[in-house]
C-alpha positions in Angstrom: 30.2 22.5 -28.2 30.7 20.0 -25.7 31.5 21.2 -21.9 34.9 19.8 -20.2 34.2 17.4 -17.8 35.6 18.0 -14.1 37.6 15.8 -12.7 35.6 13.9 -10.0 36.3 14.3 -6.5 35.2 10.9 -4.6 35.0 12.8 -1.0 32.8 15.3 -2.6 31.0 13.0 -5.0 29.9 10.6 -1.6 28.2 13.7 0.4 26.3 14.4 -2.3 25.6 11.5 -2.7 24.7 11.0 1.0 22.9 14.1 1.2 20.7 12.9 -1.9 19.6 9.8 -0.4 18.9 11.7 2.7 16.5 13.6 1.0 14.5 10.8 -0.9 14.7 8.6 2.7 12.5 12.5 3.6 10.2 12.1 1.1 9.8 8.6 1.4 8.9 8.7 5.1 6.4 11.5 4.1 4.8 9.4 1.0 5.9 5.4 1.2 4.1 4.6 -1.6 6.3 6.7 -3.7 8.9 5.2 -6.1 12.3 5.6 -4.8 13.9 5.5 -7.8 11.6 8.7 -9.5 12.0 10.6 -6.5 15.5 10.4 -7.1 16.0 11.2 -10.4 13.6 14.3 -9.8 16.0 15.1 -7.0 18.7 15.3 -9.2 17.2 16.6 -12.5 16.1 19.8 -10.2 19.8 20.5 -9.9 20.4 20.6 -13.6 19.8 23.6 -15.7 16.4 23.4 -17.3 17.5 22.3 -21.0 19.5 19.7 -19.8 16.5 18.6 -17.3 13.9 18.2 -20.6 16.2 16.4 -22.5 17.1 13.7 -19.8 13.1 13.4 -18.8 12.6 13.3 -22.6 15.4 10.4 -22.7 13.6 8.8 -20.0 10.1 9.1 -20.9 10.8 7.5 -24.6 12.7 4.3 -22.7 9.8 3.8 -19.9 7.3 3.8 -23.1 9.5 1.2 -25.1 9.3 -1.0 -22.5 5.8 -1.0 -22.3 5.4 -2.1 -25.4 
């Protein structure tokens, strides 16, 4: 069963979004070798319920090792 998507409100959608790179521009200044990119998508997989956060680190995982290869 699929959930019903809610309709997108831009105000709301650009704090958040604001707020999130806020927080990796934190981290960042604490660890500057850290990849921007995976401290944001751990910043916003840590909002998700846990299910949801496996399956989309799964997802990830299997693309990172296909482009190894």
């Amino acid at each position: 069963m699929k959930k019903r998507v809610q309709p997108i409100d831009p105000a709301k959608a650009g704090r958040w979004a604001r707020r999130l790179m806020m927080r990796v521009g934190k981290i960042l200044a604490a660890h500057p070798h850290a990849n921007p990119d995976n401290i944001r998508h751990t910043l916003i997989l840590l909002e998700q319920p846990p299910l949801e956060r496996l399956q989309r680190s799964l997802i990830r995982g299997r693309a990172t090792a296909v482009c190894r290869k």
